[in-house]
KOLZA-271259 format. One line per field, with one value per residue: x, y negated, z negated of N, C-alpha, C in turn; residue number from 1; residue in one letter. Coordinates in Angstrom, 2 decimals. Each point is the difference from the previous one (the first is absolute). Layout:
REM residues N
n.X: [X|...] $
n.Y: [Y|...] $
n.Z: [Z|...] $
ca.X: [X|...] $
ca.Y: [Y|...] $
ca.Z: [Z|...] $
c.X: [X|...] $
c.Y: [Y|...] $
c.Z: [Z|...] $
i: [NUM|...] $
aa: [A|...] $
REM end
This chain:
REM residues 143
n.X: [-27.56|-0.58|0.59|-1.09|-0.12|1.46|-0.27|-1.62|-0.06|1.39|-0.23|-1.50|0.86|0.56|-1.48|-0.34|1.10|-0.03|-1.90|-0.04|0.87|-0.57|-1.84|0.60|1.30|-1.02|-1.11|1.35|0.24|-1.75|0.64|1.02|-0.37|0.35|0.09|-0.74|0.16|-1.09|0.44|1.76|-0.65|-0.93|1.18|0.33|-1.19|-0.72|1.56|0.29|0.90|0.85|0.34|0.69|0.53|-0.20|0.54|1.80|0.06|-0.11|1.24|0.53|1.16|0.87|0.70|0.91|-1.69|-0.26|1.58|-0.08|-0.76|0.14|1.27|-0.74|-0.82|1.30|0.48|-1.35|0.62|-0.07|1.46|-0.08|1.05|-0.06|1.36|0.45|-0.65|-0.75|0.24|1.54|0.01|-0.93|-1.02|-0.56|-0.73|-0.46|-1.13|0.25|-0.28|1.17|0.55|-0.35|-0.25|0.96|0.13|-0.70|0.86|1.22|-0.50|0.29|1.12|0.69|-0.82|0.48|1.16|-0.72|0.13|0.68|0.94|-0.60|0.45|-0.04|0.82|-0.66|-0.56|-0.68|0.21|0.54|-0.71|-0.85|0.20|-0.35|-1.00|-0.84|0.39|-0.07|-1.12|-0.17|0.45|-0.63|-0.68|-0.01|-0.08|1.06|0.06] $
n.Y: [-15.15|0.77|0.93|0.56|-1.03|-0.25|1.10|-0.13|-1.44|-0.18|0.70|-0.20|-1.54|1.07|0.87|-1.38|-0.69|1.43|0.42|-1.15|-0.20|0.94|-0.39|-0.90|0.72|0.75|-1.17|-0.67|0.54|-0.21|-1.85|0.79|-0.62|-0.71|0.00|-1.25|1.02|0.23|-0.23|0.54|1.16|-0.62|-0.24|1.07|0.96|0.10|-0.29|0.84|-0.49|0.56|-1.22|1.04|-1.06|-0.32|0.65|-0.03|-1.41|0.56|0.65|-0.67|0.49|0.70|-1.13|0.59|-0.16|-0.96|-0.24|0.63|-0.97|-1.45|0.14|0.75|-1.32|-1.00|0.62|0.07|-1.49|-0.58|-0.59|-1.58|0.02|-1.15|-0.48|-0.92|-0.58|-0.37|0.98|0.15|-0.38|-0.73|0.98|-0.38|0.75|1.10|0.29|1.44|0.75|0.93|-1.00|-0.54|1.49|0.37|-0.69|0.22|0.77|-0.60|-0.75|0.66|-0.16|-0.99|0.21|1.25|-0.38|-1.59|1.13|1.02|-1.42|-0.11|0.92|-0.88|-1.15|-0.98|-0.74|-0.55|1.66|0.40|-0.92|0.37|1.03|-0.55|-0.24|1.08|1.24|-0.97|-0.42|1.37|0.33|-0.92|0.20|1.44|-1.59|0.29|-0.04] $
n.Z: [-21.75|-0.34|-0.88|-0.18|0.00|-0.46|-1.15|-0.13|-0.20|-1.14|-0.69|-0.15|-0.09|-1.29|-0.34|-0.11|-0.49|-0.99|-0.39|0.40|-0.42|-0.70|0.41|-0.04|-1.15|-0.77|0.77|-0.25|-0.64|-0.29|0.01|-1.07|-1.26|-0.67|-1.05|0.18|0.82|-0.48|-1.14|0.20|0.33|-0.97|-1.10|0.63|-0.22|-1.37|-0.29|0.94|0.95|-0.98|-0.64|0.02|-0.35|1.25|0.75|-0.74|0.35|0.94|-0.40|-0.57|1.30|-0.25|0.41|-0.86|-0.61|0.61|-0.16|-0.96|-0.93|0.74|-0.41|-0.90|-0.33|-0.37|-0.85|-0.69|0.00|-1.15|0.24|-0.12|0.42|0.17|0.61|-1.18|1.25|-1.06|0.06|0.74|-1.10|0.76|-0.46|0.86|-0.63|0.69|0.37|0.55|0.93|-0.20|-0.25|1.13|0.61|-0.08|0.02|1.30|-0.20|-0.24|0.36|0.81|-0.24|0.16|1.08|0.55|-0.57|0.77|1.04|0.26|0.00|0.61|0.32|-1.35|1.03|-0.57|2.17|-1.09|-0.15|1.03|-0.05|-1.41|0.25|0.87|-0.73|-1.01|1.30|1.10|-0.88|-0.25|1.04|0.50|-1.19|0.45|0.21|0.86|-1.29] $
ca.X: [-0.57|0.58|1.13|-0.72|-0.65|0.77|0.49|-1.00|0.09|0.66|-0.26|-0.90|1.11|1.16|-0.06|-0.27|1.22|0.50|-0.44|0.03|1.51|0.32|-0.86|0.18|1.20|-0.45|-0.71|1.47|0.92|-0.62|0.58|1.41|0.63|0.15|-0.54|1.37|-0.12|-0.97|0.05|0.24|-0.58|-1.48|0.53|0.80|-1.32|-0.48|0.56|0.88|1.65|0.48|2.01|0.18|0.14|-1.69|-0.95|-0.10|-0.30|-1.84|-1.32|0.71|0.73|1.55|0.40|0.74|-0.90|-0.42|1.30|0.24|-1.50|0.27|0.78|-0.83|-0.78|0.73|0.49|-1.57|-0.68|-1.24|0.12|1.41|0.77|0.80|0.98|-0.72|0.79|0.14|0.90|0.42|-0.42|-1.14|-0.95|-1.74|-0.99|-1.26|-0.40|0.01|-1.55|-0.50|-0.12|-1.60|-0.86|0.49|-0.66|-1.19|-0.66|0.10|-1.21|-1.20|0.53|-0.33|-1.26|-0.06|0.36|-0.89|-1.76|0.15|0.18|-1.39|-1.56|-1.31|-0.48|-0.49|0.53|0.27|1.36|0.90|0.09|0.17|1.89|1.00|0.07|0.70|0.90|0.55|0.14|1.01|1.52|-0.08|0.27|1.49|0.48|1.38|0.57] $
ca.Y: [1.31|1.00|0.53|1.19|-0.10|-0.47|1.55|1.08|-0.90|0.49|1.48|-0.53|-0.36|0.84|0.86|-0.30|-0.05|0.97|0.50|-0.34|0.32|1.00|0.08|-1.25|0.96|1.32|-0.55|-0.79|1.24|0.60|-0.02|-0.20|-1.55|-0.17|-1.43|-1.10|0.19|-0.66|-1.36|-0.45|0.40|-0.14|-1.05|-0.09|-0.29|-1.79|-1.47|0.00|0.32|-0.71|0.27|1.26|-0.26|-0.34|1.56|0.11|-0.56|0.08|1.45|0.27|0.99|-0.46|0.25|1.37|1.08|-0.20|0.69|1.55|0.16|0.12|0.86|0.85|-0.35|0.03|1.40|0.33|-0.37|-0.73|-1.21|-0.15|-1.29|-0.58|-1.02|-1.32|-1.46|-1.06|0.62|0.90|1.21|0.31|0.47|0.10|1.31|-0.14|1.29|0.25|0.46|0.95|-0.16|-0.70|1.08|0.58|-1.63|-0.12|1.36|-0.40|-1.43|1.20|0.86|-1.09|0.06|1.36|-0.14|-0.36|0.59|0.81|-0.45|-1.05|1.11|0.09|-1.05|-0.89|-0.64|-1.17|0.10|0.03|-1.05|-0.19|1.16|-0.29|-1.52|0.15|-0.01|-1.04|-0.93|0.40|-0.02|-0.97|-0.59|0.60|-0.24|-0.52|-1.38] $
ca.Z: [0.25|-1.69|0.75|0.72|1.55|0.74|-0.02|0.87|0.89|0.50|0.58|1.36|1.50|0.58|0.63|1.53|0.69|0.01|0.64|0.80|0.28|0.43|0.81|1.23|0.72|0.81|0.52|0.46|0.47|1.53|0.72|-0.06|-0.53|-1.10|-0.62|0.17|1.47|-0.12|-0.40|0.96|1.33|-0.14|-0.01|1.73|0.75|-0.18|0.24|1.10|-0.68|-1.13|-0.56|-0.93|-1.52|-0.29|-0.50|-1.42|-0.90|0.53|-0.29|-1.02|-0.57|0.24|1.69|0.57|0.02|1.49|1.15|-0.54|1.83|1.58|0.45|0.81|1.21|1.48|0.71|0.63|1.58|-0.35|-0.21|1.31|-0.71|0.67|-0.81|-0.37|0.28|-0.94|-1.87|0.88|-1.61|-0.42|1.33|0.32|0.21|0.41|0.28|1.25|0.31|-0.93|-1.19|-0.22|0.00|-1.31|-0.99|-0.32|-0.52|-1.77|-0.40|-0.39|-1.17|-1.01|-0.29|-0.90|-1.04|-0.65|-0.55|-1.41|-1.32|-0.86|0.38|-1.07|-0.62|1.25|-0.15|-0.66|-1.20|0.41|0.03|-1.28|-0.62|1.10|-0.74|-1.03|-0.13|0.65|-0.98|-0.52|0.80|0.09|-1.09|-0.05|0.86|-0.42|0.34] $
c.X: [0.55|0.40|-0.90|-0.66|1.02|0.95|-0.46|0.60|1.39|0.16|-0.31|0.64|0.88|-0.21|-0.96|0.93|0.75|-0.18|-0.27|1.52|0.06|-0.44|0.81|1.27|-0.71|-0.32|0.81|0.53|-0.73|0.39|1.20|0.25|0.24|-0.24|0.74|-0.21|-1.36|-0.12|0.40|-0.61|-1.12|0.58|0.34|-1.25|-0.35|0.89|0.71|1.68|0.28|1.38|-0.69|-0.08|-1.59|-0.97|-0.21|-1.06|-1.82|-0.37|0.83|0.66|1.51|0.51|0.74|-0.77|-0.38|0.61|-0.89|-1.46|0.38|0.73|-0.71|-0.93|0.11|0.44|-0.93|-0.29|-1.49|0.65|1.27|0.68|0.55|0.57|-1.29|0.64|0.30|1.15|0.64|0.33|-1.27|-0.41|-1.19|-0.42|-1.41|-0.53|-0.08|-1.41|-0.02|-0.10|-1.37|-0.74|0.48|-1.10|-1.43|-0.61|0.59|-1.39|-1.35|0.37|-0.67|-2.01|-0.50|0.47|-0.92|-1.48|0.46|-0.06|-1.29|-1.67|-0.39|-0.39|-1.47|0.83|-0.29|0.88|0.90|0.59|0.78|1.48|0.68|0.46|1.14|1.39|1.28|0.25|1.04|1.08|0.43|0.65|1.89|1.33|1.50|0.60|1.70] $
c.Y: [0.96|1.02|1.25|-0.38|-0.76|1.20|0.46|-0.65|0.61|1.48|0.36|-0.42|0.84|0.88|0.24|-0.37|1.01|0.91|-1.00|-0.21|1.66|0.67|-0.64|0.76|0.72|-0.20|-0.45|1.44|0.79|-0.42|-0.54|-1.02|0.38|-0.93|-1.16|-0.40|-0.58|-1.46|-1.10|-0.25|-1.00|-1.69|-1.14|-0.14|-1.50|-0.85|0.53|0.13|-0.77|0.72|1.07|-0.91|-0.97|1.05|0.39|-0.90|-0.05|1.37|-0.09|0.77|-0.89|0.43|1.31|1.00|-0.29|0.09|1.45|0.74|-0.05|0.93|1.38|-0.06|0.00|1.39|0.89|-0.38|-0.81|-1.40|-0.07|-1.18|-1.35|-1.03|-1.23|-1.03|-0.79|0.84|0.97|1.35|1.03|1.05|0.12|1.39|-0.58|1.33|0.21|0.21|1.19|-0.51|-0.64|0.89|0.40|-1.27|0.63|1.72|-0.58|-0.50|1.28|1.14|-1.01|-0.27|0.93|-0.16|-0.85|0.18|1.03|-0.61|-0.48|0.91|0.21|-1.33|-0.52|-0.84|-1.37|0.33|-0.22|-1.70|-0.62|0.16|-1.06|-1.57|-0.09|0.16|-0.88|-0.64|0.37|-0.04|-1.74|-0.31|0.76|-0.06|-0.19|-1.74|-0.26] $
c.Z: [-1.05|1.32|0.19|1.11|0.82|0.83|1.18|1.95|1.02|0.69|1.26|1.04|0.10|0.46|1.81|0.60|0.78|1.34|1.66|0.82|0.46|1.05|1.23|0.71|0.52|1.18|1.45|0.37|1.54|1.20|0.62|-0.26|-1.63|-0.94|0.28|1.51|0.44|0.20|1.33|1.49|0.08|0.23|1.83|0.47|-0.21|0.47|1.26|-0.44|-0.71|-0.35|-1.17|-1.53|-0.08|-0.28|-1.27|-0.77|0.04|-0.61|-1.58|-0.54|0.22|1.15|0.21|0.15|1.30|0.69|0.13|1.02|0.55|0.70|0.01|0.86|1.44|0.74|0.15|1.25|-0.21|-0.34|0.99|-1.22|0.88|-1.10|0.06|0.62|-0.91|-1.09|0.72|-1.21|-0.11|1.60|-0.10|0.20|0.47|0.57|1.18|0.61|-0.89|-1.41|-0.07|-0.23|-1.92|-0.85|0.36|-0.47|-1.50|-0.16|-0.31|-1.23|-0.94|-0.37|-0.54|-1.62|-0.84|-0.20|-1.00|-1.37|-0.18|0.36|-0.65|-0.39|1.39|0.26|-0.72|-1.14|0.97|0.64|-1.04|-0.40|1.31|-0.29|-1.11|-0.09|0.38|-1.17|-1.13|0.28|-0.30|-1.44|-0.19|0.85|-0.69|-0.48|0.16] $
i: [1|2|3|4|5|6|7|8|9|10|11|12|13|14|15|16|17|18|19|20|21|22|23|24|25|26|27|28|29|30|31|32|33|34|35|36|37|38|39|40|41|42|43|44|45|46|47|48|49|50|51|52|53|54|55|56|57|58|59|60|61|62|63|64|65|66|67|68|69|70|71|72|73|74|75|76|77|78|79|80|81|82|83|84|85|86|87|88|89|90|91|92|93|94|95|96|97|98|99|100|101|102|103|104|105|106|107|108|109|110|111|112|113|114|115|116|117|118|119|120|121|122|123|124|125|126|127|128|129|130|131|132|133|134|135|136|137|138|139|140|141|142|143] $
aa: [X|X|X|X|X|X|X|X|X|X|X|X|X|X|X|X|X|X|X|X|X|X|X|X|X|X|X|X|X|X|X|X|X|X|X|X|X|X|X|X|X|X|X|X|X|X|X|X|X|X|X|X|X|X|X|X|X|X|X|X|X|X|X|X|X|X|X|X|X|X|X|X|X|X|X|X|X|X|X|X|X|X|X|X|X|X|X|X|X|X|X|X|X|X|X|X|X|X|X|X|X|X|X|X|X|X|X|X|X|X|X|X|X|X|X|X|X|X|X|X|X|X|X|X|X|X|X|X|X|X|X|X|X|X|X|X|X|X|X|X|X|X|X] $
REM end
């Protein structure tokens, strides 16, 4: 690829990056979460309880950032902790009923955020960018 359209290419993901990161705090902040917090919360919905360093490794962040959640979570009152039978090291988070309600007004932040971002595409673009972009991630993967 010559480097002006590798230029234009790049730009383009940074500045949707940007502007969608910033849209999503604004968006998170309506209802008292933060970035990251997300992740986690959406994470507890789909798979149920999980050891805190599974959490890390499912949303791809580093486990002291998920101490650092939970522990506000928990003291929100949207997660409970119990000790791990199997790893007496380890603790299980999971969501409370408020934290279930908190998850399902996030999931609507989260629909809101994805109609703004794409309210000029159709949906067979929006199919398209959702492909693309997986595929992309996919290829940027850590080795």
């Amino acid at each position: 690829m010559e480097y002006e359209k590798a230029d234009a290419l790049n730009q383009a993901i940074r500045l949707v990056t940007l502007r969608h990161r910033a849209r999503a705090t604004a968006l998170l902040a309506t209802i008292g979460l933060y970035p990251g917090q997300d992740a986690l919360l959406l994470e507890l919905d789909r798979n149920g309880p999980m050891i805190q360093a599974q959490v890390a490794d499912a949303i791809g962040c580093e486990p002291p950032s998920v101490t650092l959640m939970a522990r506000k979570l928990l003291a929100g009152g949207y997660l409970r902790r119990t000790p791990s039978l199997a790893d007496r090291r380890a603790s299980i988070i999971d969501l409370t009923d408020a934290g279930r309600e908190l998850t399902g007004r996030l999931k609507q932040v989260w629909q809101t955020l994805a109609e703004e971002s794409t309210t000029e595409l159709s949906a067979a673009d929006i199919d398209a960018v959702t492909t693309a972009l997986n595929t992309m991630a996919d290829g940027l993967r850590p080795e």
